[in-house]
PAZA-602808 format. One record per residue (C-alpha): residue number from 0; chain; x, y, z. Coordinates in nm, 2 decimals, always signed. Example, Ala and Ser with C-alpha at 12.3 -4.5 7.8 and 13.67 -1.06 7.14 Angstrom:
BEGIN
  resi  chain       u       v       w
     0      A   +1.23   -0.45   +0.78
     1      A   +1.37   -0.11   +0.71
//
This chain:
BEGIN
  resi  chain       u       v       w
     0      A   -1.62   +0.13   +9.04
     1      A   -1.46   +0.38   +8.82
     2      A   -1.12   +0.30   +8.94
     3      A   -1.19   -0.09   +8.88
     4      A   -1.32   -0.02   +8.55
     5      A   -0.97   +0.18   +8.43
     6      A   -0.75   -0.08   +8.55
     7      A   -0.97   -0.29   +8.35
     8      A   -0.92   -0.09   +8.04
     9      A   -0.55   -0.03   +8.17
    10      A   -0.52   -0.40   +8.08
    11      A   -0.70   -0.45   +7.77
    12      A   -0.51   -0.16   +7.62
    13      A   -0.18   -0.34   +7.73
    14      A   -0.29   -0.65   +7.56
    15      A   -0.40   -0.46   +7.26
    16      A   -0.02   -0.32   +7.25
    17      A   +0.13   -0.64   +7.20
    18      A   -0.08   -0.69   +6.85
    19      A   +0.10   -0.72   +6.49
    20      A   +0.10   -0.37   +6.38
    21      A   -0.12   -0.51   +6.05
    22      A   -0.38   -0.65   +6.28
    23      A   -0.36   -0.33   +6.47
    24      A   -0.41   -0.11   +6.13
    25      A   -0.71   -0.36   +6.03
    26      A   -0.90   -0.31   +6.36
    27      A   -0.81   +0.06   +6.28
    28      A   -1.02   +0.03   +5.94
    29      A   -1.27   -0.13   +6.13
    30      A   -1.28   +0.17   +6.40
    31      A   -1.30   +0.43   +6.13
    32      A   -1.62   +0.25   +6.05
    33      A   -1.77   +0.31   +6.39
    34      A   -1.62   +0.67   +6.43
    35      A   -1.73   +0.81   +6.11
    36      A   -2.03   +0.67   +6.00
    37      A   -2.22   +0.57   +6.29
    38      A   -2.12   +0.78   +6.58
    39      A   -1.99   +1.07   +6.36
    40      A   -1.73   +1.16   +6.60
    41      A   -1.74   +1.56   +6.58
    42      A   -1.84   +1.57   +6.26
    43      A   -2.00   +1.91   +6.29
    44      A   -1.67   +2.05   +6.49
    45      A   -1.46   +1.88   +6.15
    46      A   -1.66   +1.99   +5.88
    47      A   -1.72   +2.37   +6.02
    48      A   -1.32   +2.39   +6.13
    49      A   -1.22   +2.27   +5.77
    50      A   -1.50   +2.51   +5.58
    51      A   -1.38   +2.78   +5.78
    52      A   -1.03   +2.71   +5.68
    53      A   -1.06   +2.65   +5.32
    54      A   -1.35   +2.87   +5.21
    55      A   -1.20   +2.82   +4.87
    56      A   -1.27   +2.47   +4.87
    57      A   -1.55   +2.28   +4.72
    58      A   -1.81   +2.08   +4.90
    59      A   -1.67   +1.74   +4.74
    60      A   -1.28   +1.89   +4.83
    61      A   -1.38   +1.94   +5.17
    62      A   -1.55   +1.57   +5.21
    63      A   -1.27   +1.42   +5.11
    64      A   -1.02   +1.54   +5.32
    65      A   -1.27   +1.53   +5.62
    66      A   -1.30   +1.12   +5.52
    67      A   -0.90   +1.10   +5.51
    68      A   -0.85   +1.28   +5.83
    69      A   -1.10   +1.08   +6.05
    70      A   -0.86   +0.73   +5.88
    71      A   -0.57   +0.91   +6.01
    72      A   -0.72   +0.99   +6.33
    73      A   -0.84   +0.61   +6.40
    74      A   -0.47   +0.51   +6.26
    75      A   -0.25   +0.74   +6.54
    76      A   -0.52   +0.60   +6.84
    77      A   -0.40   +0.26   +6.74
    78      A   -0.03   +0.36   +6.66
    79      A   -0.03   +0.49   +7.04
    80      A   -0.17   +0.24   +7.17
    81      A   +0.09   +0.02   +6.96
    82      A   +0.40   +0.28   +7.10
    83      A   +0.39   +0.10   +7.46
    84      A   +0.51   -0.23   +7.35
    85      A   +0.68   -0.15   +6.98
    86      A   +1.02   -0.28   +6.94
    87      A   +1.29   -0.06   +6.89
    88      A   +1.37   -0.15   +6.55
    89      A   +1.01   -0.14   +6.47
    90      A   +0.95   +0.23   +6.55
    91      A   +1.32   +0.33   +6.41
    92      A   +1.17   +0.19   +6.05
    93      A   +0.85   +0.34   +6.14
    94      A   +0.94   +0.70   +6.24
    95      A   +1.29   +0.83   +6.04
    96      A   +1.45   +1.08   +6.21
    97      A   +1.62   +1.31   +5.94
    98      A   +1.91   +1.49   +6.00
    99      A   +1.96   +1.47   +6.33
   100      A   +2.29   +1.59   +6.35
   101      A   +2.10   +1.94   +6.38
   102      A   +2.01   +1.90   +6.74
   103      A   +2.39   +1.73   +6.80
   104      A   +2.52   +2.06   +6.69
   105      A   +2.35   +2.25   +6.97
   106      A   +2.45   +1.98   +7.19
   107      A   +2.80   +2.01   +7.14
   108      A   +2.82   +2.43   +7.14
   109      A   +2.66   +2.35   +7.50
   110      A   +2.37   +2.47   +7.40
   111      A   +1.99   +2.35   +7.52
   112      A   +1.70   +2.36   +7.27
   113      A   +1.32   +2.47   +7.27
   114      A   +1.13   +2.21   +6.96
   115      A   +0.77   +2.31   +6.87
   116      A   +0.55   +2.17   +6.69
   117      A   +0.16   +2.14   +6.60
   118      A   -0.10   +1.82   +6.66
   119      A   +0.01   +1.71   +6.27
   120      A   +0.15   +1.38   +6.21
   121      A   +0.13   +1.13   +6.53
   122      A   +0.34   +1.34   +6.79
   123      A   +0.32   +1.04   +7.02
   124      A   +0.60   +0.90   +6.84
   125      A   +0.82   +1.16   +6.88
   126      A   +0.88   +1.03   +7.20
   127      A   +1.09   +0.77   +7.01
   128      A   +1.38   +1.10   +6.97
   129      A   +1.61   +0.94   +7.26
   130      A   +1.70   +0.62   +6.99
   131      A   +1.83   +0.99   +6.80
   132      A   +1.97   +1.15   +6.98
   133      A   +2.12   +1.14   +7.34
   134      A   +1.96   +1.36   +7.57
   135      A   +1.72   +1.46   +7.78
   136      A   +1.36   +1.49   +7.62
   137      A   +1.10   +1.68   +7.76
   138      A   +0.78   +1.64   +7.64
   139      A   +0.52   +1.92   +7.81
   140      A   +0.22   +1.73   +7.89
   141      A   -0.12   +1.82   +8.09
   142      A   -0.17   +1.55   +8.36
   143      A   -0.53   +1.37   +8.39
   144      A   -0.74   +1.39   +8.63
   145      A   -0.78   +0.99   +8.58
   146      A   -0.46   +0.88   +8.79
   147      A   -0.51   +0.53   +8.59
   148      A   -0.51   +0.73   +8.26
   149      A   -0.24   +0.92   +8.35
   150      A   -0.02   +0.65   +8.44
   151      A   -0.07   +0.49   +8.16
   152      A   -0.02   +0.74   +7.89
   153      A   +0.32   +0.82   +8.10
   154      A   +0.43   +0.45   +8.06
   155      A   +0.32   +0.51   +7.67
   156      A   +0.54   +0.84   +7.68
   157      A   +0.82   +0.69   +7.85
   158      A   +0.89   +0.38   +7.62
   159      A   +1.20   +0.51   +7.51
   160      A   +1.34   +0.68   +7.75
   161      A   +1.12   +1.07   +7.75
   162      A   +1.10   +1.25   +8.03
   163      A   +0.74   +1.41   +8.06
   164      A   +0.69   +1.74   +8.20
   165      A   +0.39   +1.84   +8.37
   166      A   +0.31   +2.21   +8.21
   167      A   +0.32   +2.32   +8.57
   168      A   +0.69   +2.28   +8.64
   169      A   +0.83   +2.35   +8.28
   170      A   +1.03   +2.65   +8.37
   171      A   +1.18   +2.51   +8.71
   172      A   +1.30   +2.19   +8.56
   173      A   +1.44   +2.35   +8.27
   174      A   +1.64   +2.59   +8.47
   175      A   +1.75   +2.25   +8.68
   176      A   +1.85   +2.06   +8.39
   177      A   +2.09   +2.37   +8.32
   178      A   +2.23   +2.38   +8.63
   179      A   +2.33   +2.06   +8.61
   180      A   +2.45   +2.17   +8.27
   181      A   +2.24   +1.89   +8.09
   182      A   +2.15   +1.90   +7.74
   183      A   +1.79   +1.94   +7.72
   184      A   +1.51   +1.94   +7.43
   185      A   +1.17   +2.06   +7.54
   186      A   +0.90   +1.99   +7.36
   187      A   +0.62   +2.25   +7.34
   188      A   +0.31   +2.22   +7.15
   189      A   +0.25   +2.51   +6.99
   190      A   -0.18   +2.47   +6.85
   191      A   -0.30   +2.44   +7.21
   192      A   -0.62   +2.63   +7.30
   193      A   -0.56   +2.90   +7.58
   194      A   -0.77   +2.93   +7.82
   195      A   -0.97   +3.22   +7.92
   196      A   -0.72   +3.36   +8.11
   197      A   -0.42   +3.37   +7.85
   198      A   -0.60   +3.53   +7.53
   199      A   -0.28   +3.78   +7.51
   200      A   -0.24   +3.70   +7.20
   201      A   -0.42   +3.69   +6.84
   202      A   -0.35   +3.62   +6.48
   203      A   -0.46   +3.48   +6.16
   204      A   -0.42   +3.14   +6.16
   205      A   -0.62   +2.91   +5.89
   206      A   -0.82   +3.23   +5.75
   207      A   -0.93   +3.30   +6.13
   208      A   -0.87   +3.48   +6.42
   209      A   -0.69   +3.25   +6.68
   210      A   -0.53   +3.34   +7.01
   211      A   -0.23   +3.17   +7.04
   212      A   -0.05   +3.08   +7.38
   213      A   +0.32   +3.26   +7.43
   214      A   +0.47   +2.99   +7.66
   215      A   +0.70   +2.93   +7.38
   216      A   +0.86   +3.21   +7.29
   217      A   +0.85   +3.34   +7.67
   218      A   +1.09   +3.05   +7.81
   219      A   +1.31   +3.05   +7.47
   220      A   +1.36   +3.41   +7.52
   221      A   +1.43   +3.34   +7.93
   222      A   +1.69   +3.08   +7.89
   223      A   +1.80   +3.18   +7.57
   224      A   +1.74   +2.88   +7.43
   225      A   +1.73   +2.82   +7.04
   226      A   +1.42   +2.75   +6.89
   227      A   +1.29   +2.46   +6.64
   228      A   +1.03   +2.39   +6.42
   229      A   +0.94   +1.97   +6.41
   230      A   +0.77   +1.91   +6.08
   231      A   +0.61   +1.52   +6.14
   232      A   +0.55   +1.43   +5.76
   233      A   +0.33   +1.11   +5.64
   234      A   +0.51   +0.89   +5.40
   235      A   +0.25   +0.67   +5.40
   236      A   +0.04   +0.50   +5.69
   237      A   +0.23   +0.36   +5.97
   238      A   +0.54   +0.52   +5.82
   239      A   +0.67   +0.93   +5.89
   240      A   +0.98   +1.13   +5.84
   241      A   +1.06   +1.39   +6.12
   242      A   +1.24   +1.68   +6.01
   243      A   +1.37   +1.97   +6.25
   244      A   +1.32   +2.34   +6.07
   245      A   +1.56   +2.56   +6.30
   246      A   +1.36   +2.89   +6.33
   247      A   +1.57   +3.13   +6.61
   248      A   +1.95   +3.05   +6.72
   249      A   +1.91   +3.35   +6.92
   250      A   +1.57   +3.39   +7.07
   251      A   +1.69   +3.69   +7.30
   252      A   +1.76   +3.92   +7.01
   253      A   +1.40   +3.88   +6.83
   254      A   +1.10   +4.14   +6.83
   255      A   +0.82   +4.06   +7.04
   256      A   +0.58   +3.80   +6.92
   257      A   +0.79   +3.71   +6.62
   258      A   +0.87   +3.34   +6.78
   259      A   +0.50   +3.28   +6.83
   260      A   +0.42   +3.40   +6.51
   261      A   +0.72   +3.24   +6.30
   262      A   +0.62   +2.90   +6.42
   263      A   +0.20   +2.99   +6.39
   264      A   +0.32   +3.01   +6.02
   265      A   +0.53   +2.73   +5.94
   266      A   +0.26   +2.46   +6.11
   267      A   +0.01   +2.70   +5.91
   268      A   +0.17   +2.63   +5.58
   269      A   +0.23   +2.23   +5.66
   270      A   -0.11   +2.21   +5.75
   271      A   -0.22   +2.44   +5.38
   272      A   -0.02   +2.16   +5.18
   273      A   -0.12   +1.82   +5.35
   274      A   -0.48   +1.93   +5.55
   275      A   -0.56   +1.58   +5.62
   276      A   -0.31   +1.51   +5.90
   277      A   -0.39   +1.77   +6.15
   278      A   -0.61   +1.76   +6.43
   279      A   -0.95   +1.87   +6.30
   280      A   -1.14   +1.76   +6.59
   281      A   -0.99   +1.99   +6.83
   282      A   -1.20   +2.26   +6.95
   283      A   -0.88   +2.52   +6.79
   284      A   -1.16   +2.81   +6.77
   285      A   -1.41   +2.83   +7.06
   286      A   -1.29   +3.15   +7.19
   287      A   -1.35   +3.46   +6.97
   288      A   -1.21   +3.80   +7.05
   289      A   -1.47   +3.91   +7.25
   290      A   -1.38   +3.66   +7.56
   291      A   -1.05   +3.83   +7.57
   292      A   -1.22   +4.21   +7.65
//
């Protein structure tokens, strides 16, 4: 029955897809209605993450940057959804690559990249980077334990020509991909929660204490591969900029921790100047630094 019922929905979001983005963004208006008011999506988890982040911010501050958040959140559900059918020329006017000519110039001194970046913006549609730049994209993903989900989000991920990663094999397709002496840019994202297990690691991030994970910096530092910052900026709704912030041409030669916490600070200082656009919802601080003893 629950397989049944995910093809079902399998369907109806592939027939949602094919939707005029401005019917899309009015059903989105319509979903924000649902999500904030009457199911209050995480409220509590939104409201105590931004509190905790601004204390410096007034009640009224806070409210409103809580009420544009959740009209971004209910705008990048439908923008995915709208990614597995969007026309080429559609998403090129929608998401502006700037500068690319950064990554070309890796490319061409032979030399693979590392790109992190933060849940800010809609990183879906970053998966639009092959129209770019030639290459091989690797976005790292976490496969679903729904094998109906899961395909479908790797259809979604694939639409222009992305190569998702499972987390799993990162490290051994990487190391492929430069055997074969192919240009690679792998896509780590760099707010993840650890897990138990991997709370090596702790700074102050948004006035708290936050573990963050060193997969990063670990692999740049392995294959000596140089390392980029992907700033996802807003221009208005439906519409972004992607700029690349080069961080470490040299990743080998760096003291420990200064990649993890070099790119901790730049999404921390995005985040400081335009609060509305990152993922407030996500559980960022359920481990303290007592689960790490």
């Amino acid at each position: 029955m629950i397989k049944l019922l995910s093809y079902m929905l399998y369907g109806v979001v592939r027939l949602i897809s094919y939707l005029p983005s401005s019917i899309l963004y009015f059903f989105s208006d319509i979903l924000f209605l649902f999500v904030y008011h009457i199911f209050r999506y995480r409220r509590k988890v939104v409201t105590s993450n931004l509190k905790n982040s601004f204390p410096e911010k007034s009640e009224k501050e806070i409210q409103a940057i809580r009420k544009e958040f959740y009209c971004h959140f209910c705008d990048t559900f439908i923008e995915t959804i709208k990614l597995w059918t969007i026309s080429e020329k559609e998403i090129r006017k929608r998401c502006k690559f700037i500068a690319p000519e950064i990554l070309n110039t890796y490319k061409t001194s032979g030399k693979s990249v590392v790109i992190v970046f933060g849940h800010y913006g809609n990183w879906e549609w970053l998966t639009s980077i092959n129209l770019w730049i030639e290459g091989y994209y690797l976005p790292i993903y976490k496969p679903l334990h729904n094998k109906v989900f899961d395909k479908m989000f790797l259809q979604i991920r694939k639409r222009f020509g992305a190569r998702p990663l499972a987390k799993n094999d990162t490290l051994r397709t990487m190391i492929s991909y430069r055997n074969q002496n192919k240009f690679t840019t792998t896509i780590f994202i760099g707010d993840q929660t650890p897990n138990k297990r991997n709370l090596n690691y702790w700074t102050k991030f948004l006035n708290q204490d936050t573990p963050v994970l060193l997969g990063t910096e670990r692999i740049a530092k392995k294959l000596d591969q140089p390392v980029i910052f992907v700033h996802m900026k807003k221009i208005k709704r439906g519409h972004y900029e992607v700029h690349f912030i080069p961080l470490f041409d040299n990743p080998k030669a760096t003291a420990e921790f200064e990649i993890t916490e070099t790119h901790t600070r730049v999404l921390e200082d995005i985040i400081k100047e335009e609060p509305a656009y990152w993922l407030w919802s996500h559980k960022r601080w359920k481990h303290t630094k007592q689960d790490s003893q």
